[in-house]
N, C-alpha and C positions, 0 to 999 in steps of 0.2 A: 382572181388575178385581175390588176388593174391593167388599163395600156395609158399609157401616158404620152402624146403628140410632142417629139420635141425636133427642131426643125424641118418640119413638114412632113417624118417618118413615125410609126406608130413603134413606141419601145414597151414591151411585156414587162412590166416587175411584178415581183412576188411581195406582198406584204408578209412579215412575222407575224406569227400568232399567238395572241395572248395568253400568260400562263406559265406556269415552271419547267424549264429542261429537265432530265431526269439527274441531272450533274446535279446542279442545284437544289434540287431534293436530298440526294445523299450527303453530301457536305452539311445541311440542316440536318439530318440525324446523327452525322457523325458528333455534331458539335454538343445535339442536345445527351448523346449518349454520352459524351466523355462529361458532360458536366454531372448526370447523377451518378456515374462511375467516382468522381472528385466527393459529394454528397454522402454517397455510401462508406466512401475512407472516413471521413471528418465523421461520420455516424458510430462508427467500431472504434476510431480513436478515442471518442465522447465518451463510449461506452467503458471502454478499455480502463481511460483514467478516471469516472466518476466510483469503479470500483477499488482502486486505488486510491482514492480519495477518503472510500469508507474503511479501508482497512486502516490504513492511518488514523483517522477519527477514532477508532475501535482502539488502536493500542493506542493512545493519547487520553482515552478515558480510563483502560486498565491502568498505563502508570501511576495517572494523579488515582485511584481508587488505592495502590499497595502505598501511594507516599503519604495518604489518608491514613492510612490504615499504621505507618510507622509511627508517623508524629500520634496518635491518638495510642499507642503502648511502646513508647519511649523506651522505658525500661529491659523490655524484650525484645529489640534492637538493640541493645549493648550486649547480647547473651553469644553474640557470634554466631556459629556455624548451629545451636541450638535453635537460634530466633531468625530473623527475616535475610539473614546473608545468605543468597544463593547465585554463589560467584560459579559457576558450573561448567565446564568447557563446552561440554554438551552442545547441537542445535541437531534437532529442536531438545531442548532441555527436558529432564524428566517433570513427569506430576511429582509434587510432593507427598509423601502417605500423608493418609488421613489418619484424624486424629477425632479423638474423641470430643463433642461437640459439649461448650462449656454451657454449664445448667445451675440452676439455683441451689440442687442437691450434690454435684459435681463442680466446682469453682476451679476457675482456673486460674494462674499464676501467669507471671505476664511471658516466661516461656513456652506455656501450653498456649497461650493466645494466639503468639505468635504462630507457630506450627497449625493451629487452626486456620488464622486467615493464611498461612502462606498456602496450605491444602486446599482451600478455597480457590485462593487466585491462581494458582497454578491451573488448576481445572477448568477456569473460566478461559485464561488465557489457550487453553490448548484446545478449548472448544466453543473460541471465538473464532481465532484467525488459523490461517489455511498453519502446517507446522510450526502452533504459535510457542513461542519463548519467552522466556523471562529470566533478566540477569540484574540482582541485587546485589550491590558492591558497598559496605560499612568503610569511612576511613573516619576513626573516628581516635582523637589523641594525637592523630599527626601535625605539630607546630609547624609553622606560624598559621595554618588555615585554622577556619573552624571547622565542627565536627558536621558531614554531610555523608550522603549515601547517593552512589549511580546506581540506577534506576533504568535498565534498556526492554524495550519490550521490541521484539522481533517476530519475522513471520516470513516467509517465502512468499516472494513476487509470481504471483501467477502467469506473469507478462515475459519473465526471464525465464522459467521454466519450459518455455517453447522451443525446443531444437532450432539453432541457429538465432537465436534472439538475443545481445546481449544489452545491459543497459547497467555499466558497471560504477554504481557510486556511492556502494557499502560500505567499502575502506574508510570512509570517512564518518559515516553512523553507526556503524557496529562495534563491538566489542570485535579485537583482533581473532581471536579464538574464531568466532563464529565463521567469520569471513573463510577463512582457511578451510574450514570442514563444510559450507554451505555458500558458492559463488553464488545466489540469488536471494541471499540474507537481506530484508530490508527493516531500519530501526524507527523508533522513536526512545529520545532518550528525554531524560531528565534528573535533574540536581536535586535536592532534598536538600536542604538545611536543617541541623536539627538541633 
């Protein structure tokens, strides 16, 4: 304690002491706590959508692999409900049976081709992505367009499947069928020209 002489009388002050109040301590961790609290959301969101990102990736590779696969036996896309159309209401849609695998001693016709890779990608698709789908649509003959095929590959939003989660904007990617029998249906579509 100082004393300090002011007109002719000795007046006692206390100086403050250097250092943090305990107030001011807590406000500093209040503020560093909400900021890794803010960190750890932006961490799970990251996470959230980089998995969403690869499911997408995944059905955007199987489509272009089945619209590969149409254009390269043409003729077995025109065979209808035999060859690559599987317009199916279904989600998750069925595998397609397997089919006897074409060989040098067993040749295959471009119906059995077909039915091969569609057994194929059905299985790739359903043991790619979480209830994964696949909807092949032929419109082929219908004037004035030309002749193409829709092509959707679906799979269930692991992110919507959360009790009270919703994030609703399938209606616009999905085949309608799906939507109605699986609110957490999400697509990737594509056109075929053929």
């Amino acid at each position: 304690m100082r004393r300090i002489v002011a007109s002719g009388r000795v007046v006692p002050v206390r100086l403050r002491s250097a250092g943090f109040s305990l107030i001011e301590v807590l406000v500093a961790m209040f503020v560093v706590a909400m900021g890794i609290l803010a960190l750890a959301g932006l961490l799970q969101a990251s996470t959230r959508y980089s998995k969403m990102s690869e499911l997408r990736s995944t059905a955007t590779l199987l489509a272009n692999d089945v619209a590969d696969r149409i254009r390269a036996n043409p003729v077995g896309g025109e065979l209808g409900a035999g060859g690559y159309d599987l317009a199916d209401k279904a989600f998750p849609s069925p595998v397609a049976p397997a089919h006897a695998p074409c060989t040098s001693d067993a040749p295959c016709g471009p119906s059995d081709l077909a039915a091969v890779d569609m057994a194929e990608w059905t299985a790739r698709v359903h043991a790619t992505l979480p209830k994964g789908s696949g909807w092949v649509q032929f419109h082929v003959g219908k004037a004035p367009a030309p002749d193409y095929v829709d092509v959707w590959v679906g799979w269930a939003d692991p992110l919507t499947l959360a009790p009270g989660i919703s994030t609703d904007r399938s209606g616009t990617e999905c085949p309608a069928a799906w939507k109605t029998i699986e609110p957490s249906v999400r697509c990737v579509y594509l056109q075929v020209a053929l």
